[in-house]
PDB file of N, CA, C and O in Angstrom:
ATOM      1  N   UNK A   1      20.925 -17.657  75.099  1.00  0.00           N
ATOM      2  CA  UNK A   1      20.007 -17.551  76.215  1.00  0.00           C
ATOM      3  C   UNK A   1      19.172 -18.818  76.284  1.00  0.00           C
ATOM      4  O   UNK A   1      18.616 -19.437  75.377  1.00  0.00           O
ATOM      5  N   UNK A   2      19.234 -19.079  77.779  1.00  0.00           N
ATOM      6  CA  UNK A   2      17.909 -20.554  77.587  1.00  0.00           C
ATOM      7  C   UNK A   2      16.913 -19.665  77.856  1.00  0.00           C
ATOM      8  O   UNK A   2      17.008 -18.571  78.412  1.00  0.00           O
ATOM      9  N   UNK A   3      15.519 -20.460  77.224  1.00  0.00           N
ATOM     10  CA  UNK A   3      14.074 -20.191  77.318  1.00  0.00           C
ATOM     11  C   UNK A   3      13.524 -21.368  78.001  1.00  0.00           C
ATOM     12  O   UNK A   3      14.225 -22.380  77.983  1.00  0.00           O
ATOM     13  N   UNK A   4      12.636 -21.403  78.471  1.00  0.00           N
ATOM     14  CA  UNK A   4      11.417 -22.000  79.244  1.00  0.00           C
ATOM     15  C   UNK A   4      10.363 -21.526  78.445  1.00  0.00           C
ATOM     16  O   UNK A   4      10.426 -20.419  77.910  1.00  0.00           O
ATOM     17  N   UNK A   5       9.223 -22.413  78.299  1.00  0.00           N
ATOM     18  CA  UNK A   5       8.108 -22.114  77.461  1.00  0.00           C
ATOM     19  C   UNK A   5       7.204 -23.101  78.299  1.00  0.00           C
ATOM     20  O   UNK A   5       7.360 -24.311  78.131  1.00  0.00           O
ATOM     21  N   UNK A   6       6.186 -22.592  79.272  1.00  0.00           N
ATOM     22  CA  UNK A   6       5.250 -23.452  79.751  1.00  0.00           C
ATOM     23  C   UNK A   6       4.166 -22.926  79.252  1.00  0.00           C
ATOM     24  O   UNK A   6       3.812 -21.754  79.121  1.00  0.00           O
ATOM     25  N   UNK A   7       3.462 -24.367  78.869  1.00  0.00           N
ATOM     26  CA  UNK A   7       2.587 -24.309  78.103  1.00  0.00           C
ATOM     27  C   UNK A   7       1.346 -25.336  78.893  1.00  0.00           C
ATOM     28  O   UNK A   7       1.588 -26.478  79.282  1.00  0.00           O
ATOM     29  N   UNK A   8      -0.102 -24.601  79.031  1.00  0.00           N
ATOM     30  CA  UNK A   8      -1.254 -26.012  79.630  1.00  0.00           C
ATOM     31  C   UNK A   8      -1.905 -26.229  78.746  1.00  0.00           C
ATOM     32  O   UNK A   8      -1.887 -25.626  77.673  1.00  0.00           O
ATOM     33  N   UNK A   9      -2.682 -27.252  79.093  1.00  0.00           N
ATOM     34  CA  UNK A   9      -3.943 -28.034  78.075  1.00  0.00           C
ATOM     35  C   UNK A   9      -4.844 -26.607  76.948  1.00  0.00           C
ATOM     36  O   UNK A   9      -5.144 -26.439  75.766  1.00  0.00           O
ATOM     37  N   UNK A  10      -4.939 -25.976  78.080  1.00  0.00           N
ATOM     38  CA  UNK A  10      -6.262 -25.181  77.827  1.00  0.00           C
ATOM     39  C   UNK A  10      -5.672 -23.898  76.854  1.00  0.00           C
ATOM     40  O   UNK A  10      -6.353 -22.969  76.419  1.00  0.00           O
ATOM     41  N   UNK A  11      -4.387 -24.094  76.666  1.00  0.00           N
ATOM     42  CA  UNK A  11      -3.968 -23.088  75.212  1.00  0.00           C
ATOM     43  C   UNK A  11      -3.741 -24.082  73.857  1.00  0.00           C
ATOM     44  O   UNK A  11      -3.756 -23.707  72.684  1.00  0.00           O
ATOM     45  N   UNK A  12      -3.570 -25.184  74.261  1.00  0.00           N
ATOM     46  CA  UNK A  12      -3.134 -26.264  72.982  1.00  0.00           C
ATOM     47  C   UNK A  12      -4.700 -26.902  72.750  1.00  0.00           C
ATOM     48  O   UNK A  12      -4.748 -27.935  72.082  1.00  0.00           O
ATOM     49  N   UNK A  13      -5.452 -26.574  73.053  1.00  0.00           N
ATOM     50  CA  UNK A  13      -6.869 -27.596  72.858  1.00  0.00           C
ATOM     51  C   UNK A  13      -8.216 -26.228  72.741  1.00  0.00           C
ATOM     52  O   UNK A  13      -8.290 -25.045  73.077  1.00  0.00           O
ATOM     53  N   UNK A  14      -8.773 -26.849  72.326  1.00  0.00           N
ATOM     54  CA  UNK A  14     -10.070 -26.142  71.681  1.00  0.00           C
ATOM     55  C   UNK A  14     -10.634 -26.401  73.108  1.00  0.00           C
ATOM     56  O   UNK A  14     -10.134 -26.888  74.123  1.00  0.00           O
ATOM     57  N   UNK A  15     -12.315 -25.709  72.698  1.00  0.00           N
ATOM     58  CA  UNK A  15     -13.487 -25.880  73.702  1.00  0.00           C
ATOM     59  C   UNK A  15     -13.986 -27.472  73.718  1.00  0.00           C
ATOM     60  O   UNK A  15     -14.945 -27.818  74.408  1.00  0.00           O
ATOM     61  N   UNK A  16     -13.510 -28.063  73.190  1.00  0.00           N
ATOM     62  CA  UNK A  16     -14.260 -29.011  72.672  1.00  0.00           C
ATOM     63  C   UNK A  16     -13.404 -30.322  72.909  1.00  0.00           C
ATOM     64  O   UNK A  16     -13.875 -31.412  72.585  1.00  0.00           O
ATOM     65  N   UNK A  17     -11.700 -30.173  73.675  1.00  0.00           N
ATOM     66  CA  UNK A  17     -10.674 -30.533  74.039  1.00  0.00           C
ATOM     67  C   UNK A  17      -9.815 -31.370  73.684  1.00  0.00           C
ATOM     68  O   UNK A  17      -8.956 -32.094  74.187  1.00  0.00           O
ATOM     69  N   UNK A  18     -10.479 -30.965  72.141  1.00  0.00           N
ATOM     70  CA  UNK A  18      -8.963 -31.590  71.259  1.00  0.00           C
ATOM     71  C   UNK A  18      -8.144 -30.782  70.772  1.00  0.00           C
ATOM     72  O   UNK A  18      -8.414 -29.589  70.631  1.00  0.00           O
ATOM     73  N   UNK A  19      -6.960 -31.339  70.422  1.00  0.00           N
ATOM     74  CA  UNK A  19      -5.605 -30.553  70.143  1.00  0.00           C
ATOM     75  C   UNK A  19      -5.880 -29.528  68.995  1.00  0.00           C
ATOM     76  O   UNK A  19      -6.385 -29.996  67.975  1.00  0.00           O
ATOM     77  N   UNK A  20      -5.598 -28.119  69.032  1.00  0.00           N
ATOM     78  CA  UNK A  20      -5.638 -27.285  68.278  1.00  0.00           C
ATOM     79  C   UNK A  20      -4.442 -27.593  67.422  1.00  0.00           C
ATOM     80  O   UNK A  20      -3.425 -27.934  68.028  1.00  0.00           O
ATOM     81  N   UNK A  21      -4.400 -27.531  66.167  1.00  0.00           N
ATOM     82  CA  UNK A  21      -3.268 -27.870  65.531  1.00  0.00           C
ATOM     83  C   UNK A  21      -2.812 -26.307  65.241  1.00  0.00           C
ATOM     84  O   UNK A  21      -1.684 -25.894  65.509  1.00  0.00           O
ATOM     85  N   UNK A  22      -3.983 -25.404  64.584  1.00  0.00           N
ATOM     86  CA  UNK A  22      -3.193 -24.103  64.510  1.00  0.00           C
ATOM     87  C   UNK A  22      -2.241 -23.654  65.758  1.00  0.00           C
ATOM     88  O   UNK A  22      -1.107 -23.174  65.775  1.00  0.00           O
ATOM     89  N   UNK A  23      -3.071 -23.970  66.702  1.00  0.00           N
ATOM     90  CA  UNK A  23      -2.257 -23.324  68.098  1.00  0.00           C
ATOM     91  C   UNK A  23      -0.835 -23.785  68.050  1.00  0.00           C
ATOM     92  O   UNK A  23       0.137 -23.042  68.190  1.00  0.00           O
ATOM     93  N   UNK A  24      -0.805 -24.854  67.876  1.00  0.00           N
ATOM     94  CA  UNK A  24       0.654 -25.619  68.376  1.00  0.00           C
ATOM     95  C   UNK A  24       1.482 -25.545  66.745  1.00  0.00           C
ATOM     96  O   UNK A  24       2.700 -25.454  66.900  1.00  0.00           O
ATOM     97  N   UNK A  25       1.077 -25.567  65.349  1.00  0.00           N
ATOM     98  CA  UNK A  25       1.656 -25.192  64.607  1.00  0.00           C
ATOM     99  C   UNK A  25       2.307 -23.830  64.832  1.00  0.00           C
ATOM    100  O   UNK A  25       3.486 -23.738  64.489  1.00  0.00           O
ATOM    101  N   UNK A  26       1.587 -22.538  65.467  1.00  0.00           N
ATOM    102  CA  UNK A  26       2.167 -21.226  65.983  1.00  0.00           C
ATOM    103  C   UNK A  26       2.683 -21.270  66.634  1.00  0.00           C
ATOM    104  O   UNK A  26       3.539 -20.386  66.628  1.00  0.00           O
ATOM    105  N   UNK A  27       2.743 -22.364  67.940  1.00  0.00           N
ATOM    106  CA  UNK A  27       3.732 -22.640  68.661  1.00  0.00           C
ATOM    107  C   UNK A  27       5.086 -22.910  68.191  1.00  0.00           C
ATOM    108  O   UNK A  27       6.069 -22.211  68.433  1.00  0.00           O
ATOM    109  N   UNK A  28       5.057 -24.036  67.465  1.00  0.00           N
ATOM    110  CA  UNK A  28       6.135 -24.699  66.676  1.00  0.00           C
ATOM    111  C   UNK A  28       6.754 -23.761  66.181  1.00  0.00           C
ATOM    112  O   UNK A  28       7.805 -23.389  66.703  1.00  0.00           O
ATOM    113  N   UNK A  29       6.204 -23.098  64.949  1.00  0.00           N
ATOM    114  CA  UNK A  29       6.931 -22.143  64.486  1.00  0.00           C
ATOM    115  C   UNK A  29       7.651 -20.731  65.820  1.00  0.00           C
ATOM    116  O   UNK A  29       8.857 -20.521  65.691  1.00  0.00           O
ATOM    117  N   UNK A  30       7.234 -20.260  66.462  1.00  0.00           N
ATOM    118  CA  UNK A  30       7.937 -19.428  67.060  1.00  0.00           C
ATOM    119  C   UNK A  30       9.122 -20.162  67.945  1.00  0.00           C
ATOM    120  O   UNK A  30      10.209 -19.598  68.079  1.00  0.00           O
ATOM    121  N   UNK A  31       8.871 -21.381  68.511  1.00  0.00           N
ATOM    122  CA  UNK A  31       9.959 -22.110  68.607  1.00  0.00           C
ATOM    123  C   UNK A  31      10.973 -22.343  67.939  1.00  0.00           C
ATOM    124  O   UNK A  31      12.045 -22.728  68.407  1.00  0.00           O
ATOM    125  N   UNK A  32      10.760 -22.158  66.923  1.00  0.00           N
ATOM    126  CA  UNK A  32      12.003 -22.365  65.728  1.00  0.00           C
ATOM    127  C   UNK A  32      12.823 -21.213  65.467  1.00  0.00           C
ATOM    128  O   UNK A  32      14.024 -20.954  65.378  1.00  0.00           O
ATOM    129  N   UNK A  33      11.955 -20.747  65.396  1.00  0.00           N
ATOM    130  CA  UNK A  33      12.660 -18.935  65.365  1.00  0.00           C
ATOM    131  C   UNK A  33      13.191 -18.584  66.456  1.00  0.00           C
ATOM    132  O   UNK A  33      13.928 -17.608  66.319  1.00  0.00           O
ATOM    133  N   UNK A  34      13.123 -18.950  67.403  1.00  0.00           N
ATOM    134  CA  UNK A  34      14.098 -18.509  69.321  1.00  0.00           C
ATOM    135  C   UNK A  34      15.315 -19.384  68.777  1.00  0.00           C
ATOM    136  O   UNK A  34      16.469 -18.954  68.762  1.00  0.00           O
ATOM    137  N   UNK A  35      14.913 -20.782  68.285  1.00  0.00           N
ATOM    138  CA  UNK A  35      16.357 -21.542  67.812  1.00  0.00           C
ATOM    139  C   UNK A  35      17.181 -21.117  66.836  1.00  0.00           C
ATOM    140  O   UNK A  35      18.314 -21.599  66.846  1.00  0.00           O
ATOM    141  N   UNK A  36      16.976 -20.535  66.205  1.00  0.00           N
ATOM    142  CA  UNK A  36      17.175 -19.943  64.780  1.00  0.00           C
ATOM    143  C   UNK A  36      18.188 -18.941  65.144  1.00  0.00           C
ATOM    144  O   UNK A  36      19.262 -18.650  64.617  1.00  0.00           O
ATOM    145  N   UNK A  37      17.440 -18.387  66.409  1.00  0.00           N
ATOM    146  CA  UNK A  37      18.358 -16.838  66.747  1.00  0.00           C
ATOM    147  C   UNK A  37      19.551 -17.435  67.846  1.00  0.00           C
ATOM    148  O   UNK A  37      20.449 -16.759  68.347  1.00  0.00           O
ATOM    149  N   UNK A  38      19.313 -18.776  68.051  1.00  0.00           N
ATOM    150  CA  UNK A  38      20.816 -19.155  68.753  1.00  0.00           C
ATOM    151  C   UNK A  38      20.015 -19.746  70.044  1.00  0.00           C
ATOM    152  O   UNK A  38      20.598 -20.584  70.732  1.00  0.00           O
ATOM    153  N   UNK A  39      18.794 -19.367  70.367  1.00  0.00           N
ATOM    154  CA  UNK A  39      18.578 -19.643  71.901  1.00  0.00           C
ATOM    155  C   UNK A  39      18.148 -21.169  72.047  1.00  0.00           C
ATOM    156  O   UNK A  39      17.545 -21.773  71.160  1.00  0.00           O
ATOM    157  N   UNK A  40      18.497 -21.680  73.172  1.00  0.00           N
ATOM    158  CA  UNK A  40      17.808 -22.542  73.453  1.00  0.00           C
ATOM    159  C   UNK A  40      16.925 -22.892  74.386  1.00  0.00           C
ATOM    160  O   UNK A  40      17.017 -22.634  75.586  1.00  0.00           O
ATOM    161  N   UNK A  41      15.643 -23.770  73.588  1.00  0.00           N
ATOM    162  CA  UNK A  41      13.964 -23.536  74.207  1.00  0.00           C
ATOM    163  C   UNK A  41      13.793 -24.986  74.990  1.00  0.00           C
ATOM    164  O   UNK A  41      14.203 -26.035  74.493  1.00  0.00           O
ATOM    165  N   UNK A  42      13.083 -24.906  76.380  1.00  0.00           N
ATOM    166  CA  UNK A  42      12.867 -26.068  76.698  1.00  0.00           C
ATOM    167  C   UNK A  42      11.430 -26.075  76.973  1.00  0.00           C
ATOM    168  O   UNK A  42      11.175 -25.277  77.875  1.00  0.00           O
ATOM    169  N   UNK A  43      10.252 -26.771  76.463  1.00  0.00           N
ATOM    170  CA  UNK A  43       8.860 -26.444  76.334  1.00  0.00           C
ATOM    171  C   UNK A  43       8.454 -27.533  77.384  1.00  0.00           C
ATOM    172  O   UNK A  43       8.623 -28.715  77.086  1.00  0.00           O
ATOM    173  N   UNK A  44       7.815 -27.116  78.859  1.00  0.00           N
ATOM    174  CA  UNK A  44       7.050 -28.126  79.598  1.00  0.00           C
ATOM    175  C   UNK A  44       5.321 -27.815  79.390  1.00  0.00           C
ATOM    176  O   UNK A  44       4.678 -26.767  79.320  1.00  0.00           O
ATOM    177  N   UNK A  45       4.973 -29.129  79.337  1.00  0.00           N
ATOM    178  CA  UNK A  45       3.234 -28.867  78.823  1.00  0.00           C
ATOM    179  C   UNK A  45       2.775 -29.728  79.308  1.00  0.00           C
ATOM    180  O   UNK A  45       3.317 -30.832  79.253  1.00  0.00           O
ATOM    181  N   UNK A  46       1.838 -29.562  79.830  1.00  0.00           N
ATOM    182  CA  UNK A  46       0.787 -30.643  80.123  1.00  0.00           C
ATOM    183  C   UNK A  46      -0.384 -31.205  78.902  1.00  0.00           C
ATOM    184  O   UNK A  46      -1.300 -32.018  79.025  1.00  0.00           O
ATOM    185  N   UNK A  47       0.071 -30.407  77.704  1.00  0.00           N
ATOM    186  CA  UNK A  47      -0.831 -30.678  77.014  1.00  0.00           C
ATOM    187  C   UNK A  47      -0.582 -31.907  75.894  1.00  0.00           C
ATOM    188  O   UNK A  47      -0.908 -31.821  74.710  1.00  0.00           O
ATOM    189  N   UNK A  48       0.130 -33.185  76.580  1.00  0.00           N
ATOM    190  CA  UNK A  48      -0.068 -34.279  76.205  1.00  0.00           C
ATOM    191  C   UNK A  48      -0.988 -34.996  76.867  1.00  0.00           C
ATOM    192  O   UNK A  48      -1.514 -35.889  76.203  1.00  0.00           O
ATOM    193  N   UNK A  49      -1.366 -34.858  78.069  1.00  0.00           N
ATOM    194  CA  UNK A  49      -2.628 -35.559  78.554  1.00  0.00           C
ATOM    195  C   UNK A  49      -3.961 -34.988  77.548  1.00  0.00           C
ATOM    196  O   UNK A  49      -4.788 -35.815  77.164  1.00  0.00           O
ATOM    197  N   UNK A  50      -4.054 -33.955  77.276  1.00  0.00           N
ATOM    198  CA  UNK A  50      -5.257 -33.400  76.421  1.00  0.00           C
ATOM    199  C   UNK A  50      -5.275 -34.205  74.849  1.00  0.00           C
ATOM    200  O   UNK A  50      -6.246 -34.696  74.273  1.00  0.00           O
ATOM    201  N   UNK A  51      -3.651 -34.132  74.347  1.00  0.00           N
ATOM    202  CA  UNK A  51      -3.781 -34.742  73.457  1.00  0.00           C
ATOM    203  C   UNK A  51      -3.798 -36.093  73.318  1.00  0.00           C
ATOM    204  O   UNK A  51      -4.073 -36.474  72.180  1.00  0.00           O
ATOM    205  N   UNK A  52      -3.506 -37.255  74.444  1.00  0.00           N
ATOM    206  CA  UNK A  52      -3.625 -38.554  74.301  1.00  0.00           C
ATOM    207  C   UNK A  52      -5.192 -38.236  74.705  1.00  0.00           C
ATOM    208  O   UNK A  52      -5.942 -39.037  74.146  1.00  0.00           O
ATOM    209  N   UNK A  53      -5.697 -37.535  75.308  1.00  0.00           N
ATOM    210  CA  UNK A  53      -7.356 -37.749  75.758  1.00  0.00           C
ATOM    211  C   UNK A  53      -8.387 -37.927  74.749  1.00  0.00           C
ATOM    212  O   UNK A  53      -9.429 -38.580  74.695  1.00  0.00           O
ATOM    213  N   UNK A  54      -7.570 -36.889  73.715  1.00  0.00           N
ATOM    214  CA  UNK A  54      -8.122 -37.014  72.622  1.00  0.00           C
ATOM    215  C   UNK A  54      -8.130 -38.007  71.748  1.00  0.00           C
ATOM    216  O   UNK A  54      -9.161 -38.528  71.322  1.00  0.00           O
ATOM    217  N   UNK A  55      -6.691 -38.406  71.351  1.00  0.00           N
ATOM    218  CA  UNK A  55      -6.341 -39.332  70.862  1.00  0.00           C
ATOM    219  C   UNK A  55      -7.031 -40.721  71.176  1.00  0.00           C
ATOM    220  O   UNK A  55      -6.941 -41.663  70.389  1.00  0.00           O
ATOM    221  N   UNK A  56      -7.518 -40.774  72.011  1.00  0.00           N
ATOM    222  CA  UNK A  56      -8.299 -42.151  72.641  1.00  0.00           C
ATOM    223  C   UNK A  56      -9.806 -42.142  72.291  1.00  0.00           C
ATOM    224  O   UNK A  56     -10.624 -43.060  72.229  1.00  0.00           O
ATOM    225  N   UNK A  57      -9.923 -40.656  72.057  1.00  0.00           N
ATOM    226  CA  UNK A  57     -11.378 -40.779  71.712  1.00  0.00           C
ATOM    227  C   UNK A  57     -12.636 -41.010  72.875  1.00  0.00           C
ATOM    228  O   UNK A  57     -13.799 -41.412  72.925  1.00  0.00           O
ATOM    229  N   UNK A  58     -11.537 -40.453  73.787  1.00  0.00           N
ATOM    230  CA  UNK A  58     -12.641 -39.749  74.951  1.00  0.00           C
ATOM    231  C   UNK A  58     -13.938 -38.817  75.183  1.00  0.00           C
ATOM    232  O   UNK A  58     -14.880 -38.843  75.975  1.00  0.00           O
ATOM    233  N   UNK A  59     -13.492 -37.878  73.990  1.00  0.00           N
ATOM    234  CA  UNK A  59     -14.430 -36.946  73.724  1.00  0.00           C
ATOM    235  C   UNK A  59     -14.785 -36.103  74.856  1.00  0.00           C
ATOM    236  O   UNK A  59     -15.290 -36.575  75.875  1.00  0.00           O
ATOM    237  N   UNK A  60     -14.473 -34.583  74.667  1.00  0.00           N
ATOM    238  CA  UNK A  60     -14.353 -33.503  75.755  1.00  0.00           C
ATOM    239  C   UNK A  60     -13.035 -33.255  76.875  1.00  0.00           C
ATOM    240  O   UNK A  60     -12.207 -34.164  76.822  1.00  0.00           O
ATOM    241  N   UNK A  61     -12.809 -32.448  77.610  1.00  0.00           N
ATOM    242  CA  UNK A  61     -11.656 -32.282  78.271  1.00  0.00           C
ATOM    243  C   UNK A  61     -11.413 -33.386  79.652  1.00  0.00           C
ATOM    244  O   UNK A  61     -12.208 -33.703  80.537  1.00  0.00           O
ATOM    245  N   UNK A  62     -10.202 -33.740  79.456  1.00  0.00           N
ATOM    246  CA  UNK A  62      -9.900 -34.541  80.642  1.00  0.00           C
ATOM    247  C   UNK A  62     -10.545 -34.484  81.766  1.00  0.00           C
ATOM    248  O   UNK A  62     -11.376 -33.585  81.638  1.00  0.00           O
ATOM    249  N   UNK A  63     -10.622 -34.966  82.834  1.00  0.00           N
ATOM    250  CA  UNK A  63     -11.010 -35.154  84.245  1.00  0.00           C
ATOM    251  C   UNK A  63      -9.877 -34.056  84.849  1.00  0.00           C
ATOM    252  O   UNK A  63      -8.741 -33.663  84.583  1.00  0.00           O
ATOM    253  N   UNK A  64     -10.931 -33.827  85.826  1.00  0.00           N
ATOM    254  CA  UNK A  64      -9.502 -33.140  86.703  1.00  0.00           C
ATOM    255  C   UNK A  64      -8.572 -34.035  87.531  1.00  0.00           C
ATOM    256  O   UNK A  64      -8.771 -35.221  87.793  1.00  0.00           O
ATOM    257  N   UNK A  65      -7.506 -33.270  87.907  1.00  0.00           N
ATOM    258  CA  UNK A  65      -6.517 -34.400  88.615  1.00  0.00           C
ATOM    259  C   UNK A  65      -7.227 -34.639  89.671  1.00  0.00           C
ATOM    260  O   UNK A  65      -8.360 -34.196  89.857  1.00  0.00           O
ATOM    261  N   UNK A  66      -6.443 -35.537  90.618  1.00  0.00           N
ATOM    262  CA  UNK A  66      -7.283 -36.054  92.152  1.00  0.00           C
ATOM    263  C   UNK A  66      -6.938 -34.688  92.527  1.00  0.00           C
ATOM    264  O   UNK A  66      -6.349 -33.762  91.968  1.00  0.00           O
ATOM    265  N   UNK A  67      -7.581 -34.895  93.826  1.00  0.00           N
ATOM    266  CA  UNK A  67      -7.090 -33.924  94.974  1.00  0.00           C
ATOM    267  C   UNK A  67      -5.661 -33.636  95.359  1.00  0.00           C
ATOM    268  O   UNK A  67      -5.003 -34.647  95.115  1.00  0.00           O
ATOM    269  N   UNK A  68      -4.912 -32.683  95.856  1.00  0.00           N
ATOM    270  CA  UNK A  68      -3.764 -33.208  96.128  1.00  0.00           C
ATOM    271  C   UNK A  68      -2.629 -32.893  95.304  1.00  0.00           C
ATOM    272  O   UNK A  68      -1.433 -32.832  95.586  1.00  0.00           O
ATOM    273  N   UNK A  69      -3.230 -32.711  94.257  1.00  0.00           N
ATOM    274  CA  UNK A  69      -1.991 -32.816  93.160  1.00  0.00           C
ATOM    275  C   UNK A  69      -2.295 -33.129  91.775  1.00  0.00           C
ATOM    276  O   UNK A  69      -3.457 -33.030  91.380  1.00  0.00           O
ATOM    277  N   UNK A  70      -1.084 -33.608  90.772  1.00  0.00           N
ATOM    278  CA  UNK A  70      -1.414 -34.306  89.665  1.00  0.00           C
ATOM    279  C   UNK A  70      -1.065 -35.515  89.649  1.00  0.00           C
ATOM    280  O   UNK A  70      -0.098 -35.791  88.939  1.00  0.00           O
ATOM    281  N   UNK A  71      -1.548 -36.308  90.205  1.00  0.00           N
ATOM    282  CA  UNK A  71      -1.243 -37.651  90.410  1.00  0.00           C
ATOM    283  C   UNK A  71       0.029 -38.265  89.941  1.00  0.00           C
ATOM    284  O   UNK A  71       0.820 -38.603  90.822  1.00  0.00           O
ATOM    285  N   UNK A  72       0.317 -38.442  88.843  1.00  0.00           N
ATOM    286  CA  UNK A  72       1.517 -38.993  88.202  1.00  0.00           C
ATOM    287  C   UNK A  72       2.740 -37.910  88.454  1.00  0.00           C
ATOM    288  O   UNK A  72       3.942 -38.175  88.428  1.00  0.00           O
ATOM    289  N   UNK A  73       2.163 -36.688  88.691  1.00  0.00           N
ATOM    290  CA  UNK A  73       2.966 -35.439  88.406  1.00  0.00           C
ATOM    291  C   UNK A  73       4.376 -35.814  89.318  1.00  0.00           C
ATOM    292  O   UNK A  73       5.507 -35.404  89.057  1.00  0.00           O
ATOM    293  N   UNK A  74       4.051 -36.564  90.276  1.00  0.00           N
ATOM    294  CA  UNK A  74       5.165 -36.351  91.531  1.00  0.00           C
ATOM    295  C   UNK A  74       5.789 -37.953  91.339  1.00  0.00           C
ATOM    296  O   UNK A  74       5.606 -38.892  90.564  1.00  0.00           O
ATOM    297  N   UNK A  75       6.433 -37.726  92.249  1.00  0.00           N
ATOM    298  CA  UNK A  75       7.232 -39.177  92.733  1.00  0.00           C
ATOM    299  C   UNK A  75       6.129 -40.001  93.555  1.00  0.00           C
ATOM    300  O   UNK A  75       5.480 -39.542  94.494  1.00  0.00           O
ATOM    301  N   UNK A  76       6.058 -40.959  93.173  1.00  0.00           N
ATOM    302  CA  UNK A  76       4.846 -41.810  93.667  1.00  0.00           C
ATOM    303  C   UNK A  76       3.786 -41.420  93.675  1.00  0.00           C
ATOM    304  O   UNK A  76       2.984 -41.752  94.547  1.00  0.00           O
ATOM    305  N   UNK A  77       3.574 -40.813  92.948  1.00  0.00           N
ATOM    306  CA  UNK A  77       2.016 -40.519  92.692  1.00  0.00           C
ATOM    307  C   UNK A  77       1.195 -41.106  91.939  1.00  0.00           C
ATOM    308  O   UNK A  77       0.081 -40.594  91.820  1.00  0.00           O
ATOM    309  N   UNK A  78       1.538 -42.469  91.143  1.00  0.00           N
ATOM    310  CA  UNK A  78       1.178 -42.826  90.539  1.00  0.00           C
ATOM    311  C   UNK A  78       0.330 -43.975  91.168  1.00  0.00           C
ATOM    312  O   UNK A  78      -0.484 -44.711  90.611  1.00  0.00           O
ATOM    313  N   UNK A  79       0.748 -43.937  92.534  1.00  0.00           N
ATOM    314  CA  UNK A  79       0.052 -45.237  93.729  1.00  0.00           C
ATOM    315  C   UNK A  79      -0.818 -44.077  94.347  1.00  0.00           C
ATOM    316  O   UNK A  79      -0.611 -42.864  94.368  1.00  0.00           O
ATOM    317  N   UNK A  80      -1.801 -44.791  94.817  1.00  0.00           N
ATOM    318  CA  UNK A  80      -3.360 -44.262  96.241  1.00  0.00           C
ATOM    319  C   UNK A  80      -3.020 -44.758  97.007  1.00  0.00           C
ATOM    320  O   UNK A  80      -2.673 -45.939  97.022  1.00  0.00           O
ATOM    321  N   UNK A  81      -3.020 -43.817  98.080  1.00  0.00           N
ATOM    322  CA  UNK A  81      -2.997 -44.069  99.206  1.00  0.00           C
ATOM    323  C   UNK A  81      -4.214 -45.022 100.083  1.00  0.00           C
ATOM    324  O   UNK A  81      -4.084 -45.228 101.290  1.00  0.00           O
TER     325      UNK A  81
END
């Protein structure tokens, strides 16, 4: 069986909007175990923007996207109009 596993910022990151490691270690592990049993998992997340946000040492949760969308999210979205 394929799986889908969508996952956002705001389950992989604390209040405080850095990466929960327990969270995503529990993640990890139940991922392994769907593989384990034969299935295969495909995990979309947005919660690499949370974790490079962090990683940079931004301190607190990302900005919201523009209006419109998620900017990068689309095909050319990475240009303003």
């Amino acid at each position: 069986m394929n799986v889908v596993v969508k996952v956002g910022s705001s389950t992989v990151t604390t209040a405080a909007g850095e990466v929960d490691a327990a969270v995503v270690a529990e993640l990890c592990a139940g991922i392994a175990g769907l593989r384990r049993d034969g299935h295969q998992v495909v995990v979309v997340t947005s919660g690499a923007i949370a974790a490079g946000w962090s990683a940079l040492g931004r301190g607190g949760p990302p900005p919201p996207p523009p209006p419109g969308g998620h900017g990068g999210g689309r095909p050319g979205g990475h240009r303003r109009p």
